[in-house]
VOPAGU-2260 file (C-alpha; in pm, 1 decimal, decimal comma):
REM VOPAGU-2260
SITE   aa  ch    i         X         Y         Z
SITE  UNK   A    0    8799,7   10653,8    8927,1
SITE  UNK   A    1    9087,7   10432,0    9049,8
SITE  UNK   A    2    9092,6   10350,1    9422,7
SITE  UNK   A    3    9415,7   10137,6    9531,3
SITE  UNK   A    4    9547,1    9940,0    9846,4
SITE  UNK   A    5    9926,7    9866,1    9944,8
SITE  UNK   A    6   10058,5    9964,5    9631,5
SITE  UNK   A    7   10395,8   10116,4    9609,0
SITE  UNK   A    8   10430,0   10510,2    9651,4
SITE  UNK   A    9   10597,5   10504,4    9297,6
SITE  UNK   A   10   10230,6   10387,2    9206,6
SITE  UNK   A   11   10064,5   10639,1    9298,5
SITE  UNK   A   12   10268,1   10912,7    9193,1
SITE  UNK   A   13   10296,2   10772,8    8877,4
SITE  UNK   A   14    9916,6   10785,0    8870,2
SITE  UNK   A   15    9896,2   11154,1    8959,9
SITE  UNK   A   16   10041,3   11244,2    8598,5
SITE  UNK   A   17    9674,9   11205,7    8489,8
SITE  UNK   A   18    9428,3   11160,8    8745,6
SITE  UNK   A   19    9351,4   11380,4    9077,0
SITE  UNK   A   20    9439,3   11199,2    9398,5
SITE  UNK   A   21    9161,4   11310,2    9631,2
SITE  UNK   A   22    9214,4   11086,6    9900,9
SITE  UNK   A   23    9495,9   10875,0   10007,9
SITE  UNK   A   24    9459,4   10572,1    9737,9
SITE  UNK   A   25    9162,7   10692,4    9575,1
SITE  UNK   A   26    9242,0   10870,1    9186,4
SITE  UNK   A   27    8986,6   11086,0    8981,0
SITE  UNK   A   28    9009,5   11202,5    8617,6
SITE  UNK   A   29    8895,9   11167,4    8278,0
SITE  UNK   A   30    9050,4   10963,4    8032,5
SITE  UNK   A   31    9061,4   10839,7    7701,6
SITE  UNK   A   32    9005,3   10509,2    7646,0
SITE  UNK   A   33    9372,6   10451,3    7486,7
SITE  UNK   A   34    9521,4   10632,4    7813,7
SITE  UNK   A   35    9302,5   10449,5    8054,2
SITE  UNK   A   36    9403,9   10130,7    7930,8
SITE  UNK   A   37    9758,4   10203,3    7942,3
SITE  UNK   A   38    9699,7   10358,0    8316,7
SITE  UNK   A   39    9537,0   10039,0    8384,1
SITE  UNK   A   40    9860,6    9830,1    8236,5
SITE  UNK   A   41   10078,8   10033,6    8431,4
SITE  UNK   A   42    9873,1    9926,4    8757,2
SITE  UNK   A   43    9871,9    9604,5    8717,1
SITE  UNK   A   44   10254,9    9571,4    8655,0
SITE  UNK   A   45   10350,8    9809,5    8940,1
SITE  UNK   A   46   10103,9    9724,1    9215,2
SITE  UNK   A   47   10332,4    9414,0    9332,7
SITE  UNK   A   48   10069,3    9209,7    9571,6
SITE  UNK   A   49    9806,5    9555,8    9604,3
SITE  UNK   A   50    9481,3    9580,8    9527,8
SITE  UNK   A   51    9329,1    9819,6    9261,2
SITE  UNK   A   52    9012,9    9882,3    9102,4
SITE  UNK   A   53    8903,5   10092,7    8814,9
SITE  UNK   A   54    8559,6   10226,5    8745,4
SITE  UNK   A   55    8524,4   10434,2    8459,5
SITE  UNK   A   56    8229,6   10523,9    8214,9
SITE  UNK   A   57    8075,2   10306,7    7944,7
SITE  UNK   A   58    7834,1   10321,2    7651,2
SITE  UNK   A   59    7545,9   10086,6    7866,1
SITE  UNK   A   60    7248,4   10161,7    8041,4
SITE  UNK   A   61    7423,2   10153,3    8350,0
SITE  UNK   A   62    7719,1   10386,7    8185,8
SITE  UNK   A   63    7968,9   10238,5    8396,4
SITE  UNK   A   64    8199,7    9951,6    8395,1
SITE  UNK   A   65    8451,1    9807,2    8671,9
SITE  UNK   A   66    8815,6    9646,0    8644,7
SITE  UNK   A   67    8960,9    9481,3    8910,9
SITE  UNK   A   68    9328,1    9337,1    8983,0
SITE  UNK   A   69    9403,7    9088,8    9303,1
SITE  UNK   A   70    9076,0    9238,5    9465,2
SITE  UNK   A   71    8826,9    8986,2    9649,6
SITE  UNK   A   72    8476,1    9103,9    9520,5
SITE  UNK   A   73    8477,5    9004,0    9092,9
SITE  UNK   A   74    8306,0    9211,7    8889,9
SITE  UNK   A   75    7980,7    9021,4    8678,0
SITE  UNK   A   76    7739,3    9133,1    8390,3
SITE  UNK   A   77    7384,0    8978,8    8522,0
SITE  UNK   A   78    7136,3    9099,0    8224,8
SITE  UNK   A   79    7326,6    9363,4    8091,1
SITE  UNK   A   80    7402,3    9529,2    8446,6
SITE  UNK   A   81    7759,3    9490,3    8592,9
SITE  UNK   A   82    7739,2    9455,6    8968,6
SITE  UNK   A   83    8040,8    9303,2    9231,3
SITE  UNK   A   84    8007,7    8994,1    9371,0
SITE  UNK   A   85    8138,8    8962,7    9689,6
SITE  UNK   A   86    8255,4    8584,3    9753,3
SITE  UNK   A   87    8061,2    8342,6    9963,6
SITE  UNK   A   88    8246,7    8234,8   10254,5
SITE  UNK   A   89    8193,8    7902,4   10355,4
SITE  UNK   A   90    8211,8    7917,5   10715,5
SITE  UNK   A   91    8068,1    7643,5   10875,1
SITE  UNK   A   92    8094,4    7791,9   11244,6
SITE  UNK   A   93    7841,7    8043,4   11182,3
SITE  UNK   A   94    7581,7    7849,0   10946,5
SITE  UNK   A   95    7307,0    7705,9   11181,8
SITE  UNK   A   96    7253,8    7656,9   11529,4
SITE  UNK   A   97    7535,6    7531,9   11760,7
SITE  UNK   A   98    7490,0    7211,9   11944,1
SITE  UNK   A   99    7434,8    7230,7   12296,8
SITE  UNK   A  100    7253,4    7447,1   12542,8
SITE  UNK   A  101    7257,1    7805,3   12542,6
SITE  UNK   A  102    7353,3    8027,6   12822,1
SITE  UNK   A  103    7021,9    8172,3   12866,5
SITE  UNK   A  104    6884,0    7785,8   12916,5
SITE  UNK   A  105    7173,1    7667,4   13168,4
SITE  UNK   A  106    7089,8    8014,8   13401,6
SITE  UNK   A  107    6715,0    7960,1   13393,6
SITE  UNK   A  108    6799,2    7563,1   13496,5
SITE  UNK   A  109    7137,3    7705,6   13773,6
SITE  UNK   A  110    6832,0    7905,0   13949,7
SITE  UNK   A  111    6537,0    7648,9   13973,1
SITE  UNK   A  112    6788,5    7334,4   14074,6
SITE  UNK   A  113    6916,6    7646,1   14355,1
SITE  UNK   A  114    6548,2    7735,4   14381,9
SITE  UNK   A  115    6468,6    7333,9   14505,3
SITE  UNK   A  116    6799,9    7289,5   14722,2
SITE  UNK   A  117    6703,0    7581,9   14934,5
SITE  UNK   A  118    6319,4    7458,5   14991,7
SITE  UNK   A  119    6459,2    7082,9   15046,7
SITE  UNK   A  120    6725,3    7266,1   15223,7
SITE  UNK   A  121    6445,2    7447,0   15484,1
SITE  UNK   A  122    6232,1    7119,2   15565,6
């Protein structure tokens, strides 16, 4: 399987010599090793700036192995099992509480400071 993002048309019907497009982007087939290597050549030269990745069958207990070309998530071997990683973001506006009050804490303070105005406000 060979799923691809803004690649050039040319790409993909290139592609469609061997594989099955079933969707737009994503190809099907079986390959031989020799051919599926060349495919995979031929992606990586034509894709320009896209995004491709190839998953195709392997003699491993998980049968399967993953290539990947100018695509985010790497693909790792942890204990004999490939998985993807997906890349740790450091984003520092999200990790941990924000400083300051919440909204939830200024309403419940707006209403008892209007609560004691209106009963200084009666005597």
């Amino acid at each position: 399987m060979l799923v691809l993002s803004a690649c050039p048309a040319g790409l993909r019907g290139h592609l469609t010599r061997w594989l099955l497009e079933v969707s737009p982007g994503v190809f099907v087939g079986i390959l031989t090793a020799r051919v599926r290597d060349l495919a995979w050549q031929r992606v990586t030269e034509l894709s320009k700036d896209g995004r491709a990745i190839m998953i195709y069958s392997t003699r491993s207990e998980q049968r399967l192995a993953f290539k990947v070309h100018h695509h985010e998530w790497e693909p790792v071997e942890l204990d004999g099992v490939h998985l993807m990683c997906r890349p740790h973001t450091n984003d520092t506006k999200s990790s941990g509480p924000r400083a300051g009050w919440s909204k939830a804490s200024r309403y419940r303070k707006a209403v008892r400071s209007a609560k004691g105005r209106s009963a200084s406000d009666e005597k």
